[in-house]
C-alpha positions, 0 to 999 in steps of 0.5 A, a space after each residue: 307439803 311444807 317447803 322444808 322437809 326434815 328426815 333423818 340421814 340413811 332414809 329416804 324422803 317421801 315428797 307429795 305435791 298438790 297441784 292446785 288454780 284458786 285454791 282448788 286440786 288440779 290435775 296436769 293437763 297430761 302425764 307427768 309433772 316434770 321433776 328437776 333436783 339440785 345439790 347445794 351447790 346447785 349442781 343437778 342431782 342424779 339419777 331423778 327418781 321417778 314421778 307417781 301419779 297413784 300409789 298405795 295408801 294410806 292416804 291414797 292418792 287425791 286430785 293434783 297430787 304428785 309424788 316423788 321418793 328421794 334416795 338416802 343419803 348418807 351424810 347430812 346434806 339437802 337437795 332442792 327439788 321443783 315439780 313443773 306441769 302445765 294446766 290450762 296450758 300455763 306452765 305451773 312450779 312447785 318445790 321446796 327442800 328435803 333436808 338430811 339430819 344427823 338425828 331428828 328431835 322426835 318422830 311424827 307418830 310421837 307427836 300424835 301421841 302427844 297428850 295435852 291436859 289428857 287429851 291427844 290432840 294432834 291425832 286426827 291426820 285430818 286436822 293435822 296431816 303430816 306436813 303441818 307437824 313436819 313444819 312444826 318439828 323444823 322451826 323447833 331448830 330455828 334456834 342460836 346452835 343446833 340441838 341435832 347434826 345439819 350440813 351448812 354452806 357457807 360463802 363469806 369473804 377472804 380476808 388474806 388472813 389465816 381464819 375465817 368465821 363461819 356463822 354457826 356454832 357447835 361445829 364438828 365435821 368439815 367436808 368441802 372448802 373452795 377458794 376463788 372456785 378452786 376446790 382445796 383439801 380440807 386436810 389443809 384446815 381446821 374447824 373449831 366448834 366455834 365456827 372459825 375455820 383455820 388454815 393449818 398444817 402440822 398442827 399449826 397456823 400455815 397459810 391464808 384465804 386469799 382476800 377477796 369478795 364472796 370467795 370462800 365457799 364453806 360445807 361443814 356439819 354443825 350442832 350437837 352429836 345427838 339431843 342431848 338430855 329430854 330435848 326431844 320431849 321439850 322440841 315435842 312441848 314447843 311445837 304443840 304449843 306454837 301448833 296449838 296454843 288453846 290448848 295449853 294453860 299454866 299447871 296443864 299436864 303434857 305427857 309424851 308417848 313414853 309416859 313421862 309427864 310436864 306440867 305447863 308454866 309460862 317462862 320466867 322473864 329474864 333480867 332487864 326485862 328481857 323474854 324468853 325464846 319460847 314463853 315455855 319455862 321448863 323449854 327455855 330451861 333446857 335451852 339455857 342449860 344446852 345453849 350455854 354450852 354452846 356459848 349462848 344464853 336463852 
């Protein structure tokens, strides 16, 4: 499956492992793979839910495959999960990171019902199995702010002043904060959606973070509240094109599953010669507009 998997706060995550020598499936040598699962503060996650080896499908289970359900949670957060077996008596990892968003862009099924110049082309599970879209939706958020809510840990350096900078934008909800290893009470700072993060009380600057290298440790929620505008249909644009750009050329109609309809067009290119971020017009459009916001030009 991909290293990242996104889903959406209150749901549980479906994650599914190949276990593959030279490219080929491969079951364990016996039983189960083991399953080891960490917070973000890499502490151990439990109770572990349990490791199938059959299920109802579809897709029904094939060779090396193993697959493992994570509960809700019910803020944004992450868990990092590793899958360990032994093959040929030779211990073999795999792993990655579910991850919970205050929303998502838009949905699997959505994406398969994506029309391009007519045509579906994402609707063959085969071609595309869900972890290739699941992928794609996750870079759509590689961008200068977060269109949607995500937790973020951050470890920066005290510097004896009374504010800290955290490197994210649009934040909102402050949930941990730990100097030199010492949980603090985070009714004892403030958070500006510009990700500084101040010492107060009463309202007012009260106190510092003590100097010092890499003894800060920051978990707080940044992004917007929810997609904002038809930030979905534009996520959903940009992932086609990065997934396949054959597909697309200027004045080539895309239409969502709710019958709204674009036309494709090569992004303007902006002063001084500079590219767009995503060579999409009416995408980089809307990254303008929401980006801005947030203090950031596209």
């Amino acid at each position: 499956m991909a290293d990242l998997l996104q889903i959406l706060k209150g749901t549980s995550g479906t994650v599914t492992e190949t276990f593959e020598i030279d490219g080929a499936p491969i079951n364990v040598d016996a039983g189960l793979p083991t399953l080891a699962i960490s917070r973000p503060d890499a502490t151990a996650y439990t109770p572990l839910p349990t490791v199938l080896d059959t299920w109802a499908g579809p897709p029904a289970r094939t060779t090396g495959q193993y697959r493992c359900v994570l509960p809700r949670q019910l803020e944004c957060t992450w868990l990092d999960y590793e899958l360990t077996g032994t093959i040929g008596g030779q211990p073999q990892t795999l792993g990655g990171r579910v991850e919970w968003l205050g929303a998502t862009l838009f949905n699997i099924s959505a994406m398969r019902a994506l029309k391009v110049a007519g045509s579906k082309p994402f609707e063959s599970t085969t071609t595309w199995p869900d972890a290739k879209l699941h992928e794609a939706r996750a870079a759509t958020l590689i961008l200068a702010f977060s269109p949607v809510p995500r937790f973020a840990r951050e470890t920066v350096d005290g510097d004896g002043l009374w504010s800290v900078v955290l490197p994210h934008l649009k934040c909102h909800d402050l949930l941990s904060v730990t100097v030199n290893g010492v949980a603090q009470s985070v009714g004892s700072y403030t958070l500006r959606r510009s990700g500084i993060l101040e010492a107060t009380s009463g309202y007012v600057a009260s106190g510092t973070f003590t100097a010092g290298r890499q003894n800060v440790v920051v978990e707080y929620v940044h992004g917007e509240p929810r997609v904002m505008g038809n930030g979905g249909h534009m996520a959903m644009m940009f992932a086609a094109a990065d997934l396949d750009p054959s597909g697309f050329s200027n004045g080539a109609t895309v239409t969502t599953p709710d019958g709204v309809s674009y036309t494709y067009e090569p992004s303007e290119t902006g002063r001084g010669g500079v590219e767009r971020p995503t060579g999409i017009r009416i995408v980089d459009r809307w990254l303008r507009r929401w980006g801005q916001a947030a203090g950031w030009a596209a």
